[in-house]
C-alpha positions in Angstrom: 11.0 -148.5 -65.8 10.0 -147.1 -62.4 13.0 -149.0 -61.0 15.4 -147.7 -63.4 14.4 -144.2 -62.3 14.8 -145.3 -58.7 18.2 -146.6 -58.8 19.1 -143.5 -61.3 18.5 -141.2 -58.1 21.2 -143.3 -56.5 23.9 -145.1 -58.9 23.3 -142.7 -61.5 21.6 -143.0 -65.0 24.6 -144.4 -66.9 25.3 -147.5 -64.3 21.3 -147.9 -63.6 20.5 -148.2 -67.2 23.5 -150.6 -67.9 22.5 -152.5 -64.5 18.9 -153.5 -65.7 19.9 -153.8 -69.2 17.5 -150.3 -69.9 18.1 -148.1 -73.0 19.1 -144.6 -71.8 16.8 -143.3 -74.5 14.1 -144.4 -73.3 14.8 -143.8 -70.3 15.5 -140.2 -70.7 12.7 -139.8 -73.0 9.9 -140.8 -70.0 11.0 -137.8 -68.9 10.5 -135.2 -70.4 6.3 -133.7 -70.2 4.6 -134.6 -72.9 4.0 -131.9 -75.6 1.2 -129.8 -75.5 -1.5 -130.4 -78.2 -1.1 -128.2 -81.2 -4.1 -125.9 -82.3 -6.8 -127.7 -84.3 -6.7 -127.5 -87.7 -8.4 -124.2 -89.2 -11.3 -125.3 -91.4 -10.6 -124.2 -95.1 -12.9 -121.4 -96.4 -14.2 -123.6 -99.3 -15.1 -126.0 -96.7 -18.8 -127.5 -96.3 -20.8 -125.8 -93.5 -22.0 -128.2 -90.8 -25.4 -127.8 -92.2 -24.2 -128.9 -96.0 -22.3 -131.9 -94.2 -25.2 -133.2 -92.6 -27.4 -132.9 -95.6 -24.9 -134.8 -97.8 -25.3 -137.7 -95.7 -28.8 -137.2 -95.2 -29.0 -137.8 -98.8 -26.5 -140.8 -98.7 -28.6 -142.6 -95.5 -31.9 -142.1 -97.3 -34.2 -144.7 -98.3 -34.0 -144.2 -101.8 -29.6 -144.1 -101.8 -29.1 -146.0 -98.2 -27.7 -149.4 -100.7 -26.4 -147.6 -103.2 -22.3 -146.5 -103.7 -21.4 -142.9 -103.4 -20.5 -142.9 -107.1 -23.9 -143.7 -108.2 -25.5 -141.5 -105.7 -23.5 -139.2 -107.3 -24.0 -140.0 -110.9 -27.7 -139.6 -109.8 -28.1 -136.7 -108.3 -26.3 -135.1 -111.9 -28.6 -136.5 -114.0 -31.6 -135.0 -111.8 -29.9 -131.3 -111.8 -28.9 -131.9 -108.1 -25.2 -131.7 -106.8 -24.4 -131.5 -103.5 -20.2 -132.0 -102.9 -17.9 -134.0 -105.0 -17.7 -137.4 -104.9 -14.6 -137.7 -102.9 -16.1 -135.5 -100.6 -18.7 -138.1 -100.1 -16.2 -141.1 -99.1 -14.8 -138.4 -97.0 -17.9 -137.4 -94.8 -18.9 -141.3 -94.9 -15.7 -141.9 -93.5 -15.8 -139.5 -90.9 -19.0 -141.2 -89.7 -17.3 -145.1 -89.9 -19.6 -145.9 -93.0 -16.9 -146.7 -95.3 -18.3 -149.9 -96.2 -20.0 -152.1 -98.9 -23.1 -150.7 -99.6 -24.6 -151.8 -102.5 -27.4 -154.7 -101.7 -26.0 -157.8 -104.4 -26.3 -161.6 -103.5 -23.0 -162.9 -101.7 -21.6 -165.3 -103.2 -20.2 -167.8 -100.8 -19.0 -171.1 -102.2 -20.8 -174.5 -100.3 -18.2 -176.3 -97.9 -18.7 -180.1 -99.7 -19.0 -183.2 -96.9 -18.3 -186.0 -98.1 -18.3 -189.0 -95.9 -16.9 -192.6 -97.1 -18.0 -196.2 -95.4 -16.1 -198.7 -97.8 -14.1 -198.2 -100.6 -14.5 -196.8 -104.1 -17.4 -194.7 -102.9 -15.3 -191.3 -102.6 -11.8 -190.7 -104.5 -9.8 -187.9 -103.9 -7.1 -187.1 -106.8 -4.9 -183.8 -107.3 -1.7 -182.9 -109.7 2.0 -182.5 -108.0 5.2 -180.7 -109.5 8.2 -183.0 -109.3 11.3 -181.1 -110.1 12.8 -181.7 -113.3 16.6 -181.5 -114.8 16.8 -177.4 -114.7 15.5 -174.5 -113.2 11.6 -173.6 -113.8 11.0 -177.4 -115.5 8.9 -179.8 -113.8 7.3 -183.0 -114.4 3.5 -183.6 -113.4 2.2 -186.1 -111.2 -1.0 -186.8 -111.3 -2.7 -189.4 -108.4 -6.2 -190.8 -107.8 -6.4 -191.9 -103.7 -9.0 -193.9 -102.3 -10.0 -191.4 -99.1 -11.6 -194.6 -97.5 -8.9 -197.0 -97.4 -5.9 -194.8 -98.6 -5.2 -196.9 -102.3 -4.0 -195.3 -104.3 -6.3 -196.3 -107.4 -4.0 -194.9 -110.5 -1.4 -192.5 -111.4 0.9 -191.1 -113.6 3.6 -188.9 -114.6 3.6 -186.9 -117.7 5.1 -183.6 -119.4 2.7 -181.2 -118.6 -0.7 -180.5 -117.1 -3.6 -181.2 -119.1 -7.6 -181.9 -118.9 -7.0 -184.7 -121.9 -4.2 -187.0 -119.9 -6.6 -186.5 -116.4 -9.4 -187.5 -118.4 -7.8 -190.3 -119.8 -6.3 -191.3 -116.4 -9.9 -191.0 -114.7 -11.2 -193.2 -117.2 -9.0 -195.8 -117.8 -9.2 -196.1 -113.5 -13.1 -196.3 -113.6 -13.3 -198.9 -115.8 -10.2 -201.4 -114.1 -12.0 -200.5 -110.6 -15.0 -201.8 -112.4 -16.8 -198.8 -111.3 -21.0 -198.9 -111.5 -22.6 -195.7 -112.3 -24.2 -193.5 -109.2 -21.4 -195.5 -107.2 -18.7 -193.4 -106.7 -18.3 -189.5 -106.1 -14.5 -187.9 -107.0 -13.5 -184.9 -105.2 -10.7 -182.3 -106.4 -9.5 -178.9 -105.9 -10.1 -176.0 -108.1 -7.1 -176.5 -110.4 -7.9 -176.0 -114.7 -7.6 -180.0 -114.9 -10.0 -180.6 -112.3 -12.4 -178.3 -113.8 -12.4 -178.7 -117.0 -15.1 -179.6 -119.9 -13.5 -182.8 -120.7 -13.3 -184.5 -117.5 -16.4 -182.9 -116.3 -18.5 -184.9 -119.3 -16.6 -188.0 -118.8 -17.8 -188.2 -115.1 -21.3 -187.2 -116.1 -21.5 -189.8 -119.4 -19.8 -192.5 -116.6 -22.3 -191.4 -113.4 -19.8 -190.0 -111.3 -20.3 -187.5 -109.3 -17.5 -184.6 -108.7 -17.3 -182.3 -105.8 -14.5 -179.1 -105.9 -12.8 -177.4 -102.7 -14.0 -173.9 -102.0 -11.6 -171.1 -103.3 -9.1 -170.1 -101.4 -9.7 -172.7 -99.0 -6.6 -175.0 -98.6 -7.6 -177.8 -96.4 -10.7 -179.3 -98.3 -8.3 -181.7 -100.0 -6.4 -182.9 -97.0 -6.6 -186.9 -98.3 -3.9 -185.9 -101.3 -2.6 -183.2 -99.6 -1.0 -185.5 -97.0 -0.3 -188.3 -99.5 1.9 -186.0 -101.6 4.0 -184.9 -98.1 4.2 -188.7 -97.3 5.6 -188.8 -100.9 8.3 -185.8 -100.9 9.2 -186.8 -96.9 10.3 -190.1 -98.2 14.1 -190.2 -97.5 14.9 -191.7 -101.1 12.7 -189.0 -102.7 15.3 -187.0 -105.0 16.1 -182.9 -105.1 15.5 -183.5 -108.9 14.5 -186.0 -111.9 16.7 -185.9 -114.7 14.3 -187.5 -117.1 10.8 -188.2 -117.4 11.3 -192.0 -117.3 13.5 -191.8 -113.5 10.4 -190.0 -112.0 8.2 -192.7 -113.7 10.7 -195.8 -112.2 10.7 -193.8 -108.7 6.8 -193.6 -108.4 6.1 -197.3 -109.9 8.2 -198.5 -106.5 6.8 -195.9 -104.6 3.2 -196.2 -104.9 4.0 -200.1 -104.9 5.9 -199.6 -101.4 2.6 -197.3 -100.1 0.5 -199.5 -101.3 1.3 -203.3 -99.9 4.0 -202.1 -97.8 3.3 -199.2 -95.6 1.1 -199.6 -92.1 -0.8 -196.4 -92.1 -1.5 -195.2 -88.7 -5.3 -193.7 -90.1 -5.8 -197.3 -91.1 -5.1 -199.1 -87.7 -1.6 -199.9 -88.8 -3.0 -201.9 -91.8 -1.5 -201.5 -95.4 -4.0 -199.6 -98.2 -4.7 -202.7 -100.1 -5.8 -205.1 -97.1 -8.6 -202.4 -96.3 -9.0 -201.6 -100.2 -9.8 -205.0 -101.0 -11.9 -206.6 -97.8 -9.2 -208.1 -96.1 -9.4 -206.2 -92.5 -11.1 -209.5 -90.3 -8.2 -211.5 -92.0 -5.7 -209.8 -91.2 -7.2 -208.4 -87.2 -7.9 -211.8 -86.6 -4.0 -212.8 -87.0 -3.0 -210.0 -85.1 -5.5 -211.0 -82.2 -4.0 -214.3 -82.1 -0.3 -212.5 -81.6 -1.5 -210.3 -79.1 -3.3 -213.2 -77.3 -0.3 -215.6 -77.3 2.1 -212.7 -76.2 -0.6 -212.4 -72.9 -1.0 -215.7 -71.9 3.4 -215.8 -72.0 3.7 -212.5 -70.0 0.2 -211.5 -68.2 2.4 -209.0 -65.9 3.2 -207.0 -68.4 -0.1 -205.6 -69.6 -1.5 -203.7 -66.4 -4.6 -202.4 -67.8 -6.1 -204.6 -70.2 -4.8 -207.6 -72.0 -3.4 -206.0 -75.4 -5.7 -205.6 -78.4 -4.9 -204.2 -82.2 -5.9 -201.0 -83.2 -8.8 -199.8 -84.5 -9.7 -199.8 -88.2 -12.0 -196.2 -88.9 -15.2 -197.5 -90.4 -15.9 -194.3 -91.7 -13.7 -191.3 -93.5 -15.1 -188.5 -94.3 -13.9 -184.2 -95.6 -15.9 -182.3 -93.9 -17.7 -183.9 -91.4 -21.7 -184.2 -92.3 -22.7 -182.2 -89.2 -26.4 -184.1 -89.3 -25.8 -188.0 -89.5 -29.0 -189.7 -89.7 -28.8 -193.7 -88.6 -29.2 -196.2 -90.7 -32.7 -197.7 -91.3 -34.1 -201.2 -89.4 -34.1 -202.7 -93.1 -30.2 -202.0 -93.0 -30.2 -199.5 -95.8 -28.6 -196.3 -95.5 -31.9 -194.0 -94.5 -31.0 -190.3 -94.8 -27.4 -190.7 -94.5 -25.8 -191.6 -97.7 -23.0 -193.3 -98.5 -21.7 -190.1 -99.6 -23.1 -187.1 -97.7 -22.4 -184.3 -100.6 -23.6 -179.9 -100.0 -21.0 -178.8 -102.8 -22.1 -178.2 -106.4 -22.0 -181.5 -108.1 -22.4 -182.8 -111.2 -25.5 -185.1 -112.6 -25.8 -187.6 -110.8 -25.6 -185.8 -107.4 -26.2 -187.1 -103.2 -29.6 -187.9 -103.9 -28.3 -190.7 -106.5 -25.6 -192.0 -103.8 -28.5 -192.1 -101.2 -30.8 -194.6 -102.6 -28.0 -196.8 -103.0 -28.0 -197.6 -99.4 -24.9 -199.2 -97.9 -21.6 -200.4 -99.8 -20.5 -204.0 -100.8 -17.5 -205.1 -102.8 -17.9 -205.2 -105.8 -17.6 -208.9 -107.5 -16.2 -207.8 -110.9 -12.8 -206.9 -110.0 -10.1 -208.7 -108.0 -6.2 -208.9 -108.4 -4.1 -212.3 -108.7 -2.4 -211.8 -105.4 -3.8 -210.6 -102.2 -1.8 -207.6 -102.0 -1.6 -206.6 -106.1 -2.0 -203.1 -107.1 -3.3 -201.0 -109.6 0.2 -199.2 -111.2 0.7 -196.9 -113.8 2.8 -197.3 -116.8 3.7 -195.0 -119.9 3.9 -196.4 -123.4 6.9 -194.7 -124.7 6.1 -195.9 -128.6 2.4 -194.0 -128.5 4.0 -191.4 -126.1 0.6 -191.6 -124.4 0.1 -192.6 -120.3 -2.0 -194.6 -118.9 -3.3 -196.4 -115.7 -2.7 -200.1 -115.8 -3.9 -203.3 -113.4 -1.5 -206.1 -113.4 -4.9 -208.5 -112.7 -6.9 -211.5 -114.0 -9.9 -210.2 -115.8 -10.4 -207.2 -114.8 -14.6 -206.8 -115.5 -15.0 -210.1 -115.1 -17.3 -211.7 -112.2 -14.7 -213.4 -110.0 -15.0 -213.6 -105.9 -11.9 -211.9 -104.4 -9.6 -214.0 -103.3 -8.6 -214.4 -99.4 -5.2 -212.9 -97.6 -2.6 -216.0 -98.8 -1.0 -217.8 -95.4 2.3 -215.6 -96.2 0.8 -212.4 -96.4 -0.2 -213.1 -92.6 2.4 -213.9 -91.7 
């Protein structure tokens, strides 16, 4: 602005202003001298002396009121024959002083932040309810989706009609049992939605062991696991503006979640697909990729200056929240004061110390599907109008040793 005044004195203001692209306004309004400060406000007759003021909040700092609000100071002080000023008054003179605050002394309540930390899968699921736009304006359909945070599976879904703590219950279920779930194994985490925390499903987890962990109100990245899965869900290119019927949003997900599962190389999995790390299949499948990488070398050792090329890493360990005091695992191999599942939130029964003593995980030997890269899919039964989680599998609860990666699938 100085060098808009500058070049005024010379070009003029007009051609100055227009020059340096100034506003004239402003310009002009720089300089004028600033206006004198008006006369303080007179003090009203009915006014508190300075005396009266300062006793007021001699009385409101005192021991006996210091944590209490002005309106039972106030209240008080009435019921004792005492008055001092109104009780706007009070908020006034406190805020005068900058002591507009809380001041009553009551327990804060702050919700826990839950960590929860995953080494193998079907130790911590994450699962959360989506809106899928239906045929007309203000009418959805509800997806509902039970993920794996460990290896990304997703473990069951469905799609129904509304939102309701009965169909989650019955989803939750029906996916404990073909996960051939133990009880004190596995820990569920959701957000604060009514389904989530409702009666129903909260007894099911507690008759089945589970434990359940909620994100902290307000708080919207203590679910990222489903969070992201639903974005990699509506970013899809063939995902539609709209369903027309409840059965097209049923036939999208079925290829979907088939496609996610088996087909899609997640890069927070080392590029490998949900079900190879779900179901054990990780050395298999690294160990094919090593050979690649190796014979690509030895045919063109110029190529890689660094380092001769290796796959990428597979995480062996997940977690929401990082625990922020990991304990090592004990000489005998167990898991010492670092569980499987490091859990602050409110749980269930059934809680961390459960998971804890259960030391390290293993696959489980009861459940195992026909095909290397099968998955657990949902399906609705339109003749019983009811929805449920399905496993297209051979014996689900049975004890049967998972079968190894087939020649094709490493291919």
């Amino acid at each position: 602005m100085a060098g808009a005044r500058e070049l005024a004195q010379a070009v003029g203001t007009a051609r100055a202003c227009q020059a340096l692209g100034v506003s004239r306004a402003t310009l002009y309004r720089q300089r004028r001298a600033p206006a004198p400060p008006g006369p303080p406000r007179p003090s009203p007759a009915r006014a508190l002396t300075a005396p009266e003021r300062q006793a007021v909040l001699d009385v409101l700092h005192s021991e006996r009121f210091v944590d209490q609000a002005p309106a039972e100071v106030y209240a008080t002080l009435l019921d004792e024959g005492g008055y001092h000023c109104s009780l706007r008054t009070m908020y006034r003179l406190l805020a005068e002083a900058h002591e507009v605050r809380e001041r009553r002394n009551q327990l804060r309540q702050v919700a826990p932040k839950p960590e929860l930390l995953a080494i193998g899968p079907n130790q911590v699921w994450s699962w959360d309810i989506t809106k899928l736009l239906g045929p007309a304006k203000w009418t959805y359909f509800y997806l509902y989706v039970i993920l794996d945070i460990f290896s990304r599976y997703v473990v069951g879904w469905m799609v129904a009609h509304q939102e309701s703590a009965t169909l989650a219950e019955r989803l939750l279920g029906a996916t404990y049992e073909k996960q051939a779930i133990h009880p004190g194994q596995l820990l569920i985490h959701a957000d604060r939605g009514p389904s989530m925390t409702s009666k129903p499903v909260a007894l099911l987890l507690a008759d089945l062991g589970v434990t359940r962990t909620h994100s902290r109100p307000y708080v919207s990245n203590d679910n990222p696991y489903s969070e992201a899965h639903f974005k990699t869900l509506k970013y899809r290119p063939e995902f539609p503006e709209s369903f027309g019927f409840i059965q097209e949003a049923r036939a999208f997900c079925q290829e979907f979640f088939g496609w996610y599962n088996t087909e899609h190389h997640h890069s927070g999995l080392g590029l490998l697909t949900p079900a190879v790390v779900h179901y054990g299949w990780v050395d298999q499948f690294l160990a094919q990729r090593r050979r690649v990488l190796a014979s690509a070398y030895a045919a063109h050792p110029e190529r890689f200056v660094q380092k001769p090329p290796t796959p990428p890493a597979v995480p062996t360990a997940v977690w929401i929240n990082r625990p922020q005091h990991p304990v090592q695992p004990s000489p005998e191999g167990e898991t010492g004061g670092y569980p499987d599942m490091a859990c602050s939130s409110s749980v269930a029964p059934g809680g961390a110390e459960t998971l804890a003593s259960r030391g390290a995980w293993a696959p489980s030997p009861f459940f195992t599907p026909t095909h290397p890269l099968q998955v657990v899919r949902g399906r609705s039964n339109p003749a019983s109008q009811g929805y449920e989680t399905s496993t297209q599998d051979a014996g689900a609860g049975q004890p049967v040793t998972p079968a190894p990666p087939s020649a094709k699938a490493l291919q």
